[in-house]
C-alpha positions as CSV (number, residue, x, y, z in Angstrom):
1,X,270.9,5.1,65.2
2,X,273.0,1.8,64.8
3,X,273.8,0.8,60.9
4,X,272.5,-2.3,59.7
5,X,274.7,-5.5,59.5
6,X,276.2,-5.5,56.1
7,X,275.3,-8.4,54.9
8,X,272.0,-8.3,55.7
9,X,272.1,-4.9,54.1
10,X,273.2,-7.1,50.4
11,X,270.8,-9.9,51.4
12,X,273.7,-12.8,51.4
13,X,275.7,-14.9,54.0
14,X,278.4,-14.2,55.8
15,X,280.6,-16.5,53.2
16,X,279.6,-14.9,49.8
17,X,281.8,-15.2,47.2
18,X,282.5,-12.3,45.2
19,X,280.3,-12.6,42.5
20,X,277.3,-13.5,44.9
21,X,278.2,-9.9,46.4
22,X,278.3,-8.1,43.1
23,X,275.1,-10.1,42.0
24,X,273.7,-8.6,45.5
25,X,274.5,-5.3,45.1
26,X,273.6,-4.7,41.5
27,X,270.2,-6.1,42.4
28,X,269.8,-3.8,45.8
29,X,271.4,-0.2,43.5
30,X,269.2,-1.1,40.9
31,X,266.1,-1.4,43.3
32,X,266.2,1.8,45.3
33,X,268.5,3.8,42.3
34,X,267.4,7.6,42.7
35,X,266.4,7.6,38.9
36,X,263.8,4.7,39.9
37,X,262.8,6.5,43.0
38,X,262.9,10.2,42.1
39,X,262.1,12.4,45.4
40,X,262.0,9.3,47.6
41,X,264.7,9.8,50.6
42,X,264.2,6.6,51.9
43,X,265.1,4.8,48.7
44,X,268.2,7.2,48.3
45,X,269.4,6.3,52.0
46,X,269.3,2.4,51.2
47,X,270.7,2.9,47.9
48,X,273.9,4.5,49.3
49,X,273.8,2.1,52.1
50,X,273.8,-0.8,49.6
51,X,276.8,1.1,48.6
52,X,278.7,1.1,51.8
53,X,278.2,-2.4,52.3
54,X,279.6,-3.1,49.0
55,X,282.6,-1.5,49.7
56,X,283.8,-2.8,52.5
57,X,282.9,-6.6,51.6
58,X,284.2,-6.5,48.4
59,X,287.6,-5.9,50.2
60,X,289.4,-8.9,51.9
61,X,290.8,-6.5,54.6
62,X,288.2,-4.5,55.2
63,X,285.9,-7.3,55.3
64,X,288.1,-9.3,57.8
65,X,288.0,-6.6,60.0
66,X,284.3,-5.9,59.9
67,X,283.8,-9.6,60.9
68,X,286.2,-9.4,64.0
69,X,285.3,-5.8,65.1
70,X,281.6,-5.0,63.0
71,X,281.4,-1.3,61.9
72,X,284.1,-0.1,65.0
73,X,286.3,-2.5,62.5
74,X,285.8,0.1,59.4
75,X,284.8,3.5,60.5
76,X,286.3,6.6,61.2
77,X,289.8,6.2,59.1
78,X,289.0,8.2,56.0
79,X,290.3,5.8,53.4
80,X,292.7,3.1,55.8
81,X,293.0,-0.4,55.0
82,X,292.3,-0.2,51.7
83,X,290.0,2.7,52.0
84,X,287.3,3.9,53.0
85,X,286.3,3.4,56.6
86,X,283.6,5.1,57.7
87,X,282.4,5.2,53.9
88,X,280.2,7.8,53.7
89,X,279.9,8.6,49.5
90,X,277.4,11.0,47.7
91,X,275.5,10.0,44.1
92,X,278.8,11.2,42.4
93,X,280.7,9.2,43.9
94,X,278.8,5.6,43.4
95,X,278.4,6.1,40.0
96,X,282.4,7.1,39.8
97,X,283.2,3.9,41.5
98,X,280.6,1.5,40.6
99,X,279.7,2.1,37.5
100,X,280.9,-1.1,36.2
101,X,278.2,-2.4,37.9
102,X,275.3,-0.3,36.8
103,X,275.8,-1.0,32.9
104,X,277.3,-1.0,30.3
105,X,275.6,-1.0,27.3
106,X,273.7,-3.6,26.5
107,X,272.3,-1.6,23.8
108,X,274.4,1.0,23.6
109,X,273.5,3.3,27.0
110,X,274.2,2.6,30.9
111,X,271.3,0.8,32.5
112,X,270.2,4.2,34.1
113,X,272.0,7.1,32.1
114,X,274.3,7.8,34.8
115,X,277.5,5.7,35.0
116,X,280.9,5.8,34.8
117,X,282.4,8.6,32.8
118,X,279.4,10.5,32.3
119,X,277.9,13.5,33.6
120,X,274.1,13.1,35.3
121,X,273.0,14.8,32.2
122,X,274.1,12.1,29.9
123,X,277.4,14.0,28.5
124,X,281.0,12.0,29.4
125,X,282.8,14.1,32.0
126,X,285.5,15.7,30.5
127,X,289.3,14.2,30.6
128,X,290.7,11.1,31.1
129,X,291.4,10.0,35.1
130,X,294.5,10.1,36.3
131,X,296.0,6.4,37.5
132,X,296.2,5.1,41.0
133,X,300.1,5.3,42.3
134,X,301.5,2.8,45.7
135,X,303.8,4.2,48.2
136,X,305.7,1.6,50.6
137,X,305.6,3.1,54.6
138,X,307.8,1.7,57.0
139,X,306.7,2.2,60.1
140,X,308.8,1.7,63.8
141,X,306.6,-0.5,66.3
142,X,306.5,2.7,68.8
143,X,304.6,4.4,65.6
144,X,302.9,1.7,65.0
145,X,301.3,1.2,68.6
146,X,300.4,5.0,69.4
147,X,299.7,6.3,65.7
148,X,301.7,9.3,64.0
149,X,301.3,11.5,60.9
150,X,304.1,11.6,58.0
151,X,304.9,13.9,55.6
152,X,306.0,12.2,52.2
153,X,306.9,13.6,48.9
154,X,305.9,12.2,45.8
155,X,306.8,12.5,42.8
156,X,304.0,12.2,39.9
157,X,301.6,13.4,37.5
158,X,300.2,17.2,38.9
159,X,297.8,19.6,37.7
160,X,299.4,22.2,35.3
161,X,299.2,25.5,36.9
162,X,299.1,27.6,33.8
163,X,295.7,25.8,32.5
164,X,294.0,25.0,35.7
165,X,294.2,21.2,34.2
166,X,292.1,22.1,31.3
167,X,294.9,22.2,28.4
168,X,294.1,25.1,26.4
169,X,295.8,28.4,27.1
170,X,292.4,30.2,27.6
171,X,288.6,29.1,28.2
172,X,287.8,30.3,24.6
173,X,290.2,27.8,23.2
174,X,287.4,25.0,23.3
175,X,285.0,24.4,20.6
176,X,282.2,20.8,20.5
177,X,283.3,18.5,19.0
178,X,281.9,18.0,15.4
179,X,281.9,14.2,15.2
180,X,280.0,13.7,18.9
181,X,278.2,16.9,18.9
182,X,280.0,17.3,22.3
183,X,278.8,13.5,23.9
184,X,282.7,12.2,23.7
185,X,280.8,9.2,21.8
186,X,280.0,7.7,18.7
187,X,277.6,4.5,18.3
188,X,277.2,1.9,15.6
189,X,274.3,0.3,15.0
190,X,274.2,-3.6,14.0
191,X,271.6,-5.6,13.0
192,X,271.2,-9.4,13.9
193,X,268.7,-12.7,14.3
194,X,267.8,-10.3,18.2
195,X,267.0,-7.4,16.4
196,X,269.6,-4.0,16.0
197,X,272.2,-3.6,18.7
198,X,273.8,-0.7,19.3
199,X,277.3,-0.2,20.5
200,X,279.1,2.5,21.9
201,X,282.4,3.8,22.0
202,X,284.8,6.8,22.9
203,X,284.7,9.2,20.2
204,X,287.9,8.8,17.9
205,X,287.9,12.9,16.9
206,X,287.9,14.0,20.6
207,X,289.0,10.9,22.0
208,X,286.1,10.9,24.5
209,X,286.4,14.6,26.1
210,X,283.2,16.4,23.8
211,X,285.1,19.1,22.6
212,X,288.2,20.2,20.8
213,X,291.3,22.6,22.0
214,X,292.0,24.9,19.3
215,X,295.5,26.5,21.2
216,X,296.5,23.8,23.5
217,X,298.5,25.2,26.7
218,X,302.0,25.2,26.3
219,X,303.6,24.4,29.3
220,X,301.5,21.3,29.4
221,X,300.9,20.1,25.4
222,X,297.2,20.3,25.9
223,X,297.2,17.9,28.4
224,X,296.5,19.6,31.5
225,X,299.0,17.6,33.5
226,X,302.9,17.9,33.7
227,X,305.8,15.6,36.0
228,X,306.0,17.6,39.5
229,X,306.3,16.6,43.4
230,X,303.8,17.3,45.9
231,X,304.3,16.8,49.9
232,X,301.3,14.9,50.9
233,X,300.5,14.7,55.2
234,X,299.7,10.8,56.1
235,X,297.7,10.2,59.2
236,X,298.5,6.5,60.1
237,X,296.3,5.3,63.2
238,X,297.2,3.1,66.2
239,X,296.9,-0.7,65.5
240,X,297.8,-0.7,61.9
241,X,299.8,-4.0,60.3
242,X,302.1,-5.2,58.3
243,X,300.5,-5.3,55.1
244,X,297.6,-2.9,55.7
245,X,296.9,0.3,53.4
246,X,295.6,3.8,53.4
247,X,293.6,4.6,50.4
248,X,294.0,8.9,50.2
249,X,291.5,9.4,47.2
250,X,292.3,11.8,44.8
251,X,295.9,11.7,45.4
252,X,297.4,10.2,43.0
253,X,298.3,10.7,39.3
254,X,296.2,13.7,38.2
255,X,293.4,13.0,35.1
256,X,294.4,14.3,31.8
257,X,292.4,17.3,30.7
258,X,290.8,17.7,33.9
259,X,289.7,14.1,34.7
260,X,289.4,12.8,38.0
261,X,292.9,11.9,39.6
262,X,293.4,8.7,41.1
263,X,294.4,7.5,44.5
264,X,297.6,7.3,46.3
265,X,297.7,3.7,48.2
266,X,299.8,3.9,51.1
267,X,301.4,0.2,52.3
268,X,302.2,-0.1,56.1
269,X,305.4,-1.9,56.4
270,X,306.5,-2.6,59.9
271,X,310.0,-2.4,60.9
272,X,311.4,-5.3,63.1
273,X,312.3,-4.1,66.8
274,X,315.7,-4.5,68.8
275,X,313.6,-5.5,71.8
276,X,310.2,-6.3,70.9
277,X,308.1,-9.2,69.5
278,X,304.4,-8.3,68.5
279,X,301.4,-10.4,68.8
280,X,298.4,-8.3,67.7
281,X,297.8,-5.5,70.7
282,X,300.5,-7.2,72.3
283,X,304.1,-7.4,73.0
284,X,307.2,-9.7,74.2
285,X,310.1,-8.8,75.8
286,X,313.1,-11.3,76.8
287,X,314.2,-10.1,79.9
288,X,318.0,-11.8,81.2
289,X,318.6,-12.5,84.7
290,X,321.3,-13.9,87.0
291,X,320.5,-17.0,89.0
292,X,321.0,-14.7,92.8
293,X,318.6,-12.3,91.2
294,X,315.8,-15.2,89.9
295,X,316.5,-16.8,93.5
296,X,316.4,-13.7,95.8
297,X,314.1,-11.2,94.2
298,X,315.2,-7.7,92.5
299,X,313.4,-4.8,91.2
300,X,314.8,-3.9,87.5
301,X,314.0,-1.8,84.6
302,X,312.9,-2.8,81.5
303,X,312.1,-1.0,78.1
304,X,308.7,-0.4,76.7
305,X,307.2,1.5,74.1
306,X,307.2,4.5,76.2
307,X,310.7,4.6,78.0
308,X,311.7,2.2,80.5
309,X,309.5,1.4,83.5
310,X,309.9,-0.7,87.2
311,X,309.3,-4.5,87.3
312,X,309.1,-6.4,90.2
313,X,311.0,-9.8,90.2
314,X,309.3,-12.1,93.2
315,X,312.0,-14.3,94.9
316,X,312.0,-17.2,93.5
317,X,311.4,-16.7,90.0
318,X,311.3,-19.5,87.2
319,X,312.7,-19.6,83.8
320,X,310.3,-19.4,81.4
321,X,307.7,-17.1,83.4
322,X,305.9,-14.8,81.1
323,X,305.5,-11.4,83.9
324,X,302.2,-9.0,82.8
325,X,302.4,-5.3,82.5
326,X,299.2,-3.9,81.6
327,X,298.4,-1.3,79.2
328,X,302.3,-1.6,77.8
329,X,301.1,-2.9,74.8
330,X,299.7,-1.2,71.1
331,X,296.3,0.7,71.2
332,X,294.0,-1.1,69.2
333,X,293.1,-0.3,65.3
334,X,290.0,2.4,66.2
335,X,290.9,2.9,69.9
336,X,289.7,-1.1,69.8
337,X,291.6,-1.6,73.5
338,X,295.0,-1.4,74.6
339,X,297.8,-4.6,74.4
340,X,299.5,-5.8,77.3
341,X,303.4,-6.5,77.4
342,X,304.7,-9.4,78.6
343,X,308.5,-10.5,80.0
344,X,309.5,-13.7,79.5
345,X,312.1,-14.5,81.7
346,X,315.2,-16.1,81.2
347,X,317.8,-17.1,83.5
348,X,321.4,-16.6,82.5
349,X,323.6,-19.7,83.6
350,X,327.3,-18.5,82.9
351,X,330.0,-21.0,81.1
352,X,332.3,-19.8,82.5
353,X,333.6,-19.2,86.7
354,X,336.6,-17.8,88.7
355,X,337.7,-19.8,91.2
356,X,335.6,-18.2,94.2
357,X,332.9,-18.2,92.5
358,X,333.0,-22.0,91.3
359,X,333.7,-23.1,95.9
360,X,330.5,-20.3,96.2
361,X,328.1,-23.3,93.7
362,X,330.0,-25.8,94.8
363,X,328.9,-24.9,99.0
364,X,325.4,-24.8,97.8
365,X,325.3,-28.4,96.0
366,X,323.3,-30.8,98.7
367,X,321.6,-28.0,100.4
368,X,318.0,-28.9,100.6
369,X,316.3,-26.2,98.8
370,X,318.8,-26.7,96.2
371,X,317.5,-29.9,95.3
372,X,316.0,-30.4,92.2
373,X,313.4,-33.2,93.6
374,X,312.0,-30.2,95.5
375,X,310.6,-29.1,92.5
376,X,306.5,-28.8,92.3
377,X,304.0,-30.5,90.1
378,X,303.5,-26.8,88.5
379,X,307.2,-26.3,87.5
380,X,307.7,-29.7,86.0
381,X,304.7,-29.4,83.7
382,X,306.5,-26.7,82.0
383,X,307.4,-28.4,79.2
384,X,304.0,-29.7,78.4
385,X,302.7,-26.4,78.7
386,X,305.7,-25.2,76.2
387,X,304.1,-27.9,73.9
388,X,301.0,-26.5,74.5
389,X,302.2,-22.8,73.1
390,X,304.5,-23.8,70.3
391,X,302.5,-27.0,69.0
């Protein structure tokens, strides 16, 4: 079954602004939100479908793709420019990531008991999450055009192996917090003209986690996190830019007392080439030839981004031709299509002649398919058509 257009999905235009789309989503998450809609599939399906659609239009990248491509534009990359293509999130997950939108305390609670930093049953999760780290990723354009996987080691915050992440050297070590009763919050209430108003934050005792360690670990300090280096496997796919990202959730700086650990955003930066010019899914190649070779026809070889291959040169050849070799090109983001290269060719004229060589012109001069009135409609409108391509 075919997904819905995303837009239609949020109920705005294709040029929404971003707080249009916020506007758009809180109003569809707080329709068809599972607390509203207990047992009701249907209203679960379209609530984590408002989500999807959220995602991906909230993001400039993602969202200029999905206009070029539709969903072929965003699925199937498990977190690539920017994230999440294909999107596919449980309840967990939406409240983890969008709780902003879902409340914030108006009077004290989120709008449905569920957002972020707190448990389904009302209790903050435990820890504090770990922070988002960027990674740069230069990239060759022979990577670039058939895909590849890296290895990279980072260096950052890692799960303390002693604690399991918890902090405390054993399980028993924990005890509620006294101040929260084990909610990792306090509230004050204030009245005004409106009536009371009740505000709520982290709980200064426990500092938000619910309860406190009584023997904190002590390869760690209590905080369930020390410095280490992990080797992380990257899976870049075909097509990717300069200036796209992977999103790998969860890879990041781990949470502090067994919070959620953020993401590791890889950047794609692409290298130049010693032969190659890109153009989207496709590439240019200046290819040098001698005036006998341009006049009489050759075969040569020229490099691509699989080795070297044959091409053709037809007698007769014209400075400037752009020569097609199909399927030379970069496989498209998704397996989108694949880019074409193209030869420009250039005709080398030397500065320079020995003597025999200078009476071997100098024969030709007069000859009547030497002369340049010969020269067709076509090959004279060359320089309009330059103006066409540059202007």
């Amino acid at each position: 079954m075919s997904k819905r257009d995303y837009y239609e999905v949020l109920g705005v235009e294709k040029g929404a602004g971003e707080a249009e789309l916020k506007k758009a989503y809180r109003k569809q998450a707080m329709k068809y939100h599972p607390d509203r809609n207990k047992g009701d599939a249907e209203a679960e399906k379209k609530f984590k479908e408002a989500a999807e659609a959220y995602e991906v239009l909230r993001d400039p990248q993602k969202r200029a793709r999905y206009d070029q491509y539709g969903h072929a534009g965003v699925n199937g990359q498990g977190g690539f420019g920017g994230a999440g293509g294909g999107v596919e999130f449980d309840m967990e997950d939406i409240f983890s990531r969008f709780g902003d939108i879902f409340g914030g305390g108006f009077f004290g609670d989120d709008i449905f008991g569920g957002g972020r930093g707190r448990s389904r049953g009302g209790r903050r999760q435990p820890g504090t999450p770990g922070s988002d780290m960027k990674i740069r990723m230069p990239l060759t354009l022979e990577e670039i055009a058939f895909g590849t996987e890296k290895t990279l080691k980072v260096k950052k915050q890692i799960i303390c192996n002693e604690c399991s992440g918890t902090g405390a050297e054993t399980d028993s070590d924990f005890e509620t917090c006294s101040t929260c009763n084990g909610m990792g919050a306090v509230r004050q209430v204030t009245r005004t003209m409106l009536g009371q108003m009740v505000s709520e934050q982290p709980c200064p005792t426990c500092n938000g986690d619910g309860r406190i360690i009584k023997n904190k670990c002590k390869s760690c300090s209590g905080e369930g996190r020390i410095k280490g280096e992990e080797t992380i496997k990257v899976n870049i796919p075909s097509g990717v830019s300069n200036g796209n990202y992977i999103t790998l959730r969860g890879q990041g700086n781990a949470g502090r007392r067994g919070g959620q650990s953020g993401d590791l955003i890889v950047l794609i930066e692409e290298k130049e080439h010693e032969h190659f010019v890109r153009e989207g899914n496709n590439i240019y190649y200046n290819l040098g030839l001698s005036i006998p070779d341009a006049v009489l026809g050759t075969e040569v070889q020229v490099p691509t981004l699989k080795g070297k291959a044959k091409l053709k040169i037809d007698a007769g050849t014209q400075p400037g031709k752009l020569l097609r070799m199909r399927g030379k090109g970069i496989i498209g983001l998704n397996n989108s299509g694949e880019g074409d290269q193209y030869v420009r060719v250039n005709v080398y004229v030397p500065k320079e002649l020995s003597e025999k060589e200078r009476k071997a012109i100098e024969s030709l001069k007069g000859a009547e398919n030497f002369d340049a009135s010969n020269q067709t409609k076509e090959e004279k409108s060359f320089f309009s058509k330059m103006k066409d391509v540059f202007g």
